[in-house]
BAZA-670448 format. One record per residue (C-alpha): residue number from 1; residue in one letter; x negated, z negated, y negated. Coordinates in pm, whole numbers. Layout:
REM residues N
  resi  resn       x       z       y
   NUM     a       X       Z       Y
...
//
This chain:
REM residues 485
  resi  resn       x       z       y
     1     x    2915     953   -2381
     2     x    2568     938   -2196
     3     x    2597    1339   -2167
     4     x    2572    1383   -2519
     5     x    2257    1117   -2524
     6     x    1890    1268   -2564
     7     x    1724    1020   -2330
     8     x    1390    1214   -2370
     9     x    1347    1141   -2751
    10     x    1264     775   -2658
    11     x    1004     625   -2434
    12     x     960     321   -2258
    13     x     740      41   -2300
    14     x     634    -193   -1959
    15     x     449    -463   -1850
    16     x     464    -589   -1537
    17     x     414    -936   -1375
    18     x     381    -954   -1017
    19     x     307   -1320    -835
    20     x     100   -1271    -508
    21     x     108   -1558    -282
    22     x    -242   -1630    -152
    23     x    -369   -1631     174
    24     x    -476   -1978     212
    25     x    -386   -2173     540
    26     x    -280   -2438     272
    27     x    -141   -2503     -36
    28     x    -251   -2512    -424
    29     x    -268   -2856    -473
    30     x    -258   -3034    -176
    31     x    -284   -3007     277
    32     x       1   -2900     313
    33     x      66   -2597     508
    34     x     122   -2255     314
    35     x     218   -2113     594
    36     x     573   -1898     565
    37     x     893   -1987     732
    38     x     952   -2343     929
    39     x    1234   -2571     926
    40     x    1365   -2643     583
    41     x    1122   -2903     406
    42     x     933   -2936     684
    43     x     571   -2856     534
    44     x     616   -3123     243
    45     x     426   -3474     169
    46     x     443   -3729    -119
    47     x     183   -3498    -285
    48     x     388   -3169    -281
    49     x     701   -3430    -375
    50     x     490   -3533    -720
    51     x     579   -3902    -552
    52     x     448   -4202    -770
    53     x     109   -4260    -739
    54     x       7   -3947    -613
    55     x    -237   -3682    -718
    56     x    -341   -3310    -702
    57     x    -678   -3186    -567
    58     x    -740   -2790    -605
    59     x    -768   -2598    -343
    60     x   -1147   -2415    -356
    61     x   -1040   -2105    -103
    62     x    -743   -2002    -399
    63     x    -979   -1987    -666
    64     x   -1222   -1772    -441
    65     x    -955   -1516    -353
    66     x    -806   -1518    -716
    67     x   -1184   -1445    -749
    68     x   -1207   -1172    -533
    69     x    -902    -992    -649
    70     x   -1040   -1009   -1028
    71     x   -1365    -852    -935
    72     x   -1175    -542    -751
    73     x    -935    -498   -1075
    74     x   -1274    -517   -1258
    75     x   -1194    -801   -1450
    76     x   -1395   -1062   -1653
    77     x   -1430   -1382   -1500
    78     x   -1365   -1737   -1668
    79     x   -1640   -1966   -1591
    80     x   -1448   -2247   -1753
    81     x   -1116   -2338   -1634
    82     x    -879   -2578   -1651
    83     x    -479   -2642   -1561
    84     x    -222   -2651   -1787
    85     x     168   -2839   -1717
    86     x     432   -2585   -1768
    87     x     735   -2815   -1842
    88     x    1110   -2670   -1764
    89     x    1368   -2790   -1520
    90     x    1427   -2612   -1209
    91     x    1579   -2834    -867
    92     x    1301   -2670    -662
    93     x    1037   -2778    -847
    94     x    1019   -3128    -720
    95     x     759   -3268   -1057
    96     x    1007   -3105   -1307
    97     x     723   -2914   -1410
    98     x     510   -2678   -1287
    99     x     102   -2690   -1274
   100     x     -17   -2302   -1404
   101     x    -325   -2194   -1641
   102     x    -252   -2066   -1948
   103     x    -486   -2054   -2215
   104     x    -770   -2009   -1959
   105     x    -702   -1776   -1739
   106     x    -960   -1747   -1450
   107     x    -939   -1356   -1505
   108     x    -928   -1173   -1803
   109     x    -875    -824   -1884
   110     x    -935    -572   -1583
   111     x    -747    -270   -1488
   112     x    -591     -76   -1202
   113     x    -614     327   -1096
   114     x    -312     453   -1031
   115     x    -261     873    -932
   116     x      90    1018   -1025
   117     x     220    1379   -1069
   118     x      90    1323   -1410
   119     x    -228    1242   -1319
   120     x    -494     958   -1252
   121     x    -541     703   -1525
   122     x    -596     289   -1562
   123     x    -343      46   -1582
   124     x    -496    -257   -1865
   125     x    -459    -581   -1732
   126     x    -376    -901   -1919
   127     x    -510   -1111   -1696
   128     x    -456   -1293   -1352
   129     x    -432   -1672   -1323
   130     x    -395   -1886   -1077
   131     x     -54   -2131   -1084
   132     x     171   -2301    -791
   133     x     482   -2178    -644
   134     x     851   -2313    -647
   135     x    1076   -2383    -398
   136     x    1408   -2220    -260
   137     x    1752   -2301    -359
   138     x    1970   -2203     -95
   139     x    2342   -2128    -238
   140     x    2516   -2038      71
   141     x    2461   -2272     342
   142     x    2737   -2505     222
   143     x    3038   -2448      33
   144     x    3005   -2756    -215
   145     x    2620   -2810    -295
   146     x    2332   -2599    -340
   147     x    2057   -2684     -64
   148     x    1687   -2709    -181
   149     x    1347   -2605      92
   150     x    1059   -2750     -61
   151     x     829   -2580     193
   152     x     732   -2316     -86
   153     x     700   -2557    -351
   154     x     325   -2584    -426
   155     x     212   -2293    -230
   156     x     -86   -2103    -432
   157     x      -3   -1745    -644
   158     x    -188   -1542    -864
   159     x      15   -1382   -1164
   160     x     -90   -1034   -1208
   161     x      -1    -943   -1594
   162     x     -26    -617   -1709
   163     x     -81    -469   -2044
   164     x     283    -339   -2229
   165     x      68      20   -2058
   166     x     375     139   -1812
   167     x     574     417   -1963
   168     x     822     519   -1689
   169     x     920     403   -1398
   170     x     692     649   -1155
   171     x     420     470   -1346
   172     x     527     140   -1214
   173     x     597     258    -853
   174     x     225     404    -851
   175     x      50      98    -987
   176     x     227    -167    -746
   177     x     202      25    -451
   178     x    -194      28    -531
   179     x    -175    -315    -614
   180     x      -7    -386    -277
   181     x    -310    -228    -109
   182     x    -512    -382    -278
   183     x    -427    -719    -233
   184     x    -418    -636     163
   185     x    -716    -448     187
   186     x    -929    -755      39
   187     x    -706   -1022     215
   188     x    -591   -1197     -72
   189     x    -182   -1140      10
   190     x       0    -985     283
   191     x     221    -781       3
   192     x     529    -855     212
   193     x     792    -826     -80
   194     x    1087    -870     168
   195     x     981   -1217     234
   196     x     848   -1308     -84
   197     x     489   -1342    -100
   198     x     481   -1050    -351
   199     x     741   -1026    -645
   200     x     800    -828    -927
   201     x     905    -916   -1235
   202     x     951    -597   -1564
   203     x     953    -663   -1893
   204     x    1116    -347   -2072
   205     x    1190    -190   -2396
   206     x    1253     134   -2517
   207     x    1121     329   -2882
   208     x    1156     649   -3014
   209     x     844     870   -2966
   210     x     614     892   -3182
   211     x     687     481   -3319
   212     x     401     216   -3282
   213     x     654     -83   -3288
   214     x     755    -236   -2996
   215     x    1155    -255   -2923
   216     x    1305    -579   -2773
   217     x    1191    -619   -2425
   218     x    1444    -761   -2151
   219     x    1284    -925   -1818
   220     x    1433    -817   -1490
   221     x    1390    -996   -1185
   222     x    1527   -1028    -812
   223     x    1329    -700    -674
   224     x    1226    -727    -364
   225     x    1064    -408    -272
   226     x     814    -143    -461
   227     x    1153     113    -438
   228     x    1383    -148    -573
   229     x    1151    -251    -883
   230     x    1196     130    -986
   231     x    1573     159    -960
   232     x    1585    -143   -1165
   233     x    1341      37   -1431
   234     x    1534     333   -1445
   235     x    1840     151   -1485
   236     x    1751     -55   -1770
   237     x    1611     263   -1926
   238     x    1888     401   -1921
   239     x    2115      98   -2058
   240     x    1874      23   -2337
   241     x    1890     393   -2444
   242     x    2258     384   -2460
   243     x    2320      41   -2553
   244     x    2105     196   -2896
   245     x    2283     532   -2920
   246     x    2598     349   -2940
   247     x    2503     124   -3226
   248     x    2439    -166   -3049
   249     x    2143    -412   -3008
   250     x    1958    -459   -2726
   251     x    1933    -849   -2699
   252     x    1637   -1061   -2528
   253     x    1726   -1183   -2189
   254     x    1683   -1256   -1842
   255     x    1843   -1020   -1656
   256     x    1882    -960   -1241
   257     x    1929    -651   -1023
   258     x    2173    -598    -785
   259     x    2050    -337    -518
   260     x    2361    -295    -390
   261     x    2524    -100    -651
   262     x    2166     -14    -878
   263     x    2288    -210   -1165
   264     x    2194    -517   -1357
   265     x    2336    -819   -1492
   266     x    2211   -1102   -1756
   267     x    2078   -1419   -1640
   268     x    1973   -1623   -1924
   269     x    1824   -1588   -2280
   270     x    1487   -1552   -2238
   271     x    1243   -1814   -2282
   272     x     922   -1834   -2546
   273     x     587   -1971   -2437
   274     x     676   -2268   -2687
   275     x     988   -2382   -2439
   276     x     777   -2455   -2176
   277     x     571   -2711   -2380
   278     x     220   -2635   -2223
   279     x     -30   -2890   -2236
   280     x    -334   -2987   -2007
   281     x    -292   -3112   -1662
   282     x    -420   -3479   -1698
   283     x    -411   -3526   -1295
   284     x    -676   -3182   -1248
   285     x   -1041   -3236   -1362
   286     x   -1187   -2901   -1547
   287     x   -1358   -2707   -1296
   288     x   -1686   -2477   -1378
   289     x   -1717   -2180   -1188
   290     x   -2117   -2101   -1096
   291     x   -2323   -1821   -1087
   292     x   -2439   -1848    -705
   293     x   -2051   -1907    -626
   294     x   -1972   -1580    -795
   295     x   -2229   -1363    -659
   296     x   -2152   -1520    -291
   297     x   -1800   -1375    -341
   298     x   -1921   -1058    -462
   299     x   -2150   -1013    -163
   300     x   -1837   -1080      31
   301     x   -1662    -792     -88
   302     x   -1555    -483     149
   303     x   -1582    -164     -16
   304     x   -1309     -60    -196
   305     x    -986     177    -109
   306     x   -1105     371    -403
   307     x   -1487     376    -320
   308     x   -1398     474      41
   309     x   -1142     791     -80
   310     x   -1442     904    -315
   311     x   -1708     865     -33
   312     x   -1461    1071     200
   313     x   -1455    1335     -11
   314     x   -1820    1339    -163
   315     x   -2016    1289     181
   316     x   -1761    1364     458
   317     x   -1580    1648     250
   318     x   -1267    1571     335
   319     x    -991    1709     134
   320     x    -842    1461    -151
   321     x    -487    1392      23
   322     x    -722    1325     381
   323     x    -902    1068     195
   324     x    -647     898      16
   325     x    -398     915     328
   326     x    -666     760     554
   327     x    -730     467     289
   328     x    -388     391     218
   329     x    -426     124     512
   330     x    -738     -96     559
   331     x    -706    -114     972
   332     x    -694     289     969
   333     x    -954     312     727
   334     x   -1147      65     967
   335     x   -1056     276    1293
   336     x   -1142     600    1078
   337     x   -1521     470    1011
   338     x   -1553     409    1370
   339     x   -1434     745    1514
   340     x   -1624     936    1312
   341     x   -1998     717    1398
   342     x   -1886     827    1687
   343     x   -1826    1249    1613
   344     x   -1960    1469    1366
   345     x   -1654    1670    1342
   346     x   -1490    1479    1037
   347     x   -1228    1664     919
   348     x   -1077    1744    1277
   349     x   -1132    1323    1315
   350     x    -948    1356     994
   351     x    -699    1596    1151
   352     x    -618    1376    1458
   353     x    -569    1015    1240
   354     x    -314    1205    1068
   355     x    -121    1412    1288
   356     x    -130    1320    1647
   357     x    -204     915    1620
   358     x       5     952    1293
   359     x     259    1077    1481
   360     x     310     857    1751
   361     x     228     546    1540
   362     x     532     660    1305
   363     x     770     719    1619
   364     x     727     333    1695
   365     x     708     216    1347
   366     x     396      83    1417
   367     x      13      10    1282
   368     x    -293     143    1429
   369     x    -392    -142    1586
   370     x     -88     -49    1811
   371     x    -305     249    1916
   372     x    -452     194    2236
   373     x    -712     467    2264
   374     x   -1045     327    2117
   375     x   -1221     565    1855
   376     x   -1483     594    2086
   377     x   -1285     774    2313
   378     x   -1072     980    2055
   379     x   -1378    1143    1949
   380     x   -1479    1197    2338
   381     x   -1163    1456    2292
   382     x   -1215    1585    1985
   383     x   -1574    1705    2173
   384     x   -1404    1858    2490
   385     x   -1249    2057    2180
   386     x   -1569    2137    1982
   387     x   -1682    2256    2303
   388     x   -1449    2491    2404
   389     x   -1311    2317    2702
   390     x    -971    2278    2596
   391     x    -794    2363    2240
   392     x    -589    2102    2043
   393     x    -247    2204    2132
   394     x    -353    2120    2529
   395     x    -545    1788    2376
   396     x    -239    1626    2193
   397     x      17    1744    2383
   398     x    -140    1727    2793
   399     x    -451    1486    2760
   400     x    -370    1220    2476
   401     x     -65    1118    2647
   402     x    -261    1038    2969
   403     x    -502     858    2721
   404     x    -248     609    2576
   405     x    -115     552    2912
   406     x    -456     531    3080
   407     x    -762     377    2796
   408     x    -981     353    3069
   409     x    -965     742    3144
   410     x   -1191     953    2990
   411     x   -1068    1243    2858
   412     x   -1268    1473    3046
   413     x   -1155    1331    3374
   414     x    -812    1372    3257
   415     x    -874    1773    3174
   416     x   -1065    1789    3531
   417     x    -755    1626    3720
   418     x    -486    1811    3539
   419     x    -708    2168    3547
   420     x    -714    2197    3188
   421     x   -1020    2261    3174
   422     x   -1040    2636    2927
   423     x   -1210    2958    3095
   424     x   -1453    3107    2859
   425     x   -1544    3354    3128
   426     x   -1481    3688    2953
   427     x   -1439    3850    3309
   428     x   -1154    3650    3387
   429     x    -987    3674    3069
   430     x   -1025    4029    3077
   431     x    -794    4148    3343
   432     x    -525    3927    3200
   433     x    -571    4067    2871
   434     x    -564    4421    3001
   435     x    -226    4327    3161
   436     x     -51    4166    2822
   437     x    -138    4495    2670
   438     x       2    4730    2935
   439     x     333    4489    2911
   440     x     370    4607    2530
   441     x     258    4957    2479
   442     x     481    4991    2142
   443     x     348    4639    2009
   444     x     -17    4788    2075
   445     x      67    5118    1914
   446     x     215    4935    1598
   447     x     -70    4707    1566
   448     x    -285    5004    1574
   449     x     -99    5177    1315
   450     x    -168    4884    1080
   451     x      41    4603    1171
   452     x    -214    4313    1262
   453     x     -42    4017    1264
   454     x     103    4119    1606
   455     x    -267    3967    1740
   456     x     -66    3656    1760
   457     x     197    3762    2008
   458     x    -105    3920    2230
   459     x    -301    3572    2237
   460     x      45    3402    2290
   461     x      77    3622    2600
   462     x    -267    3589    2728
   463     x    -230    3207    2659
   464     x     105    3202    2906
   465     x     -47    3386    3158
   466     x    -315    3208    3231
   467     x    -183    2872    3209
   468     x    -301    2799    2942
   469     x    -690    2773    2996
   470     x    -815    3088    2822
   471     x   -1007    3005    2525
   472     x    -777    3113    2246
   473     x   -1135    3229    2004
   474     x   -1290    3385    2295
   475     x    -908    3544    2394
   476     x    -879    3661    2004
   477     x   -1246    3811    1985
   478     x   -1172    4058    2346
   479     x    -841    4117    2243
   480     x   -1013    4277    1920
   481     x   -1233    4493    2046
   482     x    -961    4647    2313
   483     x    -705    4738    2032
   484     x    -956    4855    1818
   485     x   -1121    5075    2091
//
């Protein structure tokens, strides 16, 4: 049937909400420790436990980073806040009910850039508000009973909610992977999806183009990974758009992926705002936000991936891709500004972050903070290069591996020892060159009868003669003027 469908004449519709777990040292609403992993309920009290007699007390480093990611997604802040109870049953929520915002969110509206083959363009937020985590049922660590970890319970979020402004599932992929830098370049989340502290959940539906209604939208959750979260997409695509053509309904639900086999299955009917029963938190005072606290956090700011990419290009004149490769991470970014205080030479600086150090970072799955050559002395190399001393193929393939061996080399010393070091004497060169040519008289009577890319085997020959050290421009400009004599 589905190879008869016209899956193009419809489009999606998708918001996303995606709950980042804060970086706090501990939790929303009370001391204890945040902090991930730990023996089973071992980071608990009669606070996290909602024990008789006990009461919440906010956590003021939360509502600073929930703070700090609503400035970056250029958001409007909500100087007057307040909790709300969000009343359902879950066993790992210890109160039976969970303490959120809802009709105050601390941040309101906002967007994020995201670049796909399509283009750049914003991403509308909702808004982001701050709320407390649940805990872990655990289904398969005895055969009879489900176990419950409270250590999560309580632990601080943000919920990220987009706008219904996601149309496909490349869409999606873009805008969390920038909101996964994001929330790591300013420190507000680690983004680690695999162990939970970022999550994903889509709300979908599908229309025909060209329709201003909305279709029924069906939540999918259990994605734990930017890759996963656009199988799921795709899939559910795909089963809305047939589920349609074949005169069926699509019905609201809960529904979960399975990554094994890319498909999903339902969970539950989905719940309306009114099922929760929202009302204000009666244990949490209000809380006002001020103008000096604001502008402190503000101050506090780094400057942003997309600042940095824009100042790359503008001032350094890097190439777009350079830029945005180089501010994909914040510690390479950081290294990046270093090296290149250090060396004018940008865009070889440029060069070496991502092809060399790149390189050997990738072959040991590693960040740059791995790297043991300071950018001090990277950009000592990229100036033995700049001046002629050595060329790059010698650098990254002879001196640089000395370099991460040895940090406390310099790479000059390392040239000098291993007689790297280039001749630019054009008496020296000479002679060699003179005997690559009388090697290949027919090469040097076809490049003389028009066939000039044949300078490369000459340099390549004048190169392995001479170990190496003859300056390949100087090599290139003599060879020049003795074919062309």
């Amino acid at each position: 049937m589905s190879a008869s469908i016209d899956y193009n004449k419809y489009e999606a519709v998708i918001g996303l909400e995606v709950h980042a777990q804060l970086l706090t040292e501990s939790k929303l609403f009370s001391s204890d420790s945040a902090a991930f992993g730990g023996l089973p309920n071992t980071h608990i009290s009669p606070v996290t436990l909602g024990h008789p007699g006990t009461l919440p007390f906010l956590n003021r480093k939360a509502v600073e980073l929930a703070i700090r990611l609503g400035f970056a997604c250029h958001c409007e802040i909500e100087r007057e806040n307040f909790f709300a109870r969000k009343n359902y049953f879950y066993p790992d929520l210890p109160k039976g009910y969970q303490i959120s915002q809802h009709t105050a969110p601390i941040c309101i509206g906002g967007h994020v850039p995201v670049v796909t083959d399509a283009g750049a363009r914003d991403v509308r937020l909702n808004r982001i508000h701050l709320e407390e985590d649940a805990g872990k049922s655990l289904h398969d660590q005895d055969p009879d009973n489900t176990m419950v970890d409270y250590n999560r319970a309580g632990v601080p979020l943000v919920e990220i909610v987009t706008e219904p402004d996601i149309h496909n599932a490349e869409e999606a992929y873009a805008y969390l992977t920038e909101l996964r830098r994001l929330v790591r370049w300013l420190d507000v989340c680690d983004g680690n999806m695999e162990e939970g502290s970022m999550r994903c959940d889509a709300n979908i539906s599908i229309r025909l183009k060209g329709e201003s209604r909305l279709g029924t939208k069906v939540e999918v959750k259990n994605m734990n990974s930017i890759r996963n979260v656009k199988r799921a997409i795709e899939n559910e695509i795909r089963r809305q758009i047939e589920l349609v053509e074949s005169g069926e309904r699509v019905v609201q639900e809960t529904r979960s992926f399975d990554a094994s086999n890319g498909s999903s299955f339902p969970l539950r009917s989905k719940e309306e705002a009114n099922d929760y029963r929202y009302f204000p938190e009666p244990d949490l005072a209000p809380f006002r936000i001020t103008t000096t606290f604001l502008e402190d956090i503000r101050a506090s700011l780094p400057e942003l991936p997309e600042e940095k990419t824009s100042r790359y290009i503008q001032q350094l004149g890097l190439p777009e891709y350079d830029a945005r490769v180089i501010c994909d991470d914040k510690a390479t970014a950081t290294y990046f500004e270093v090296l290149i205080a250090a060396t004018p030479h940008h865009k070889a600086a440029a060069n070496w972050i991502l092809g060399p150090v790149k390189s050997w970072l990738n072959e040991r799955n590693a960040d740059i903070a791995a790297f043991p050559v300071p950018p001090a002395t990277l950009a000592d190399l990229i100036a033995l290069i700049a001046e002629g001393k050595v060329n790059f193929s010698i650098a990254s393939s002879r001196i640089l591996p000395v370099m991460i061996e040895e940090p406390g080399e310099t790479p000059l010393a390392i040239a000098t020892a291993l007689n790297l070091i280039q001749n630019t004497d054009a008496g020296s060169i000479l002679p060699v060159i003179d005997e690559v040519l009388a090697k290949y008289p027919g090469k040097v009577a076809e490049f003389r009868a028009g066939k000039k890319g044949l300078i490369g085997l000459f340099v390549g020959e004048v190169m392995k003669l001479s170990g190496g050290k003859a300056d390949p421009k100087l090599t290139n400009e003599l060879l020049m003027k003795r074919l062309n004599s």
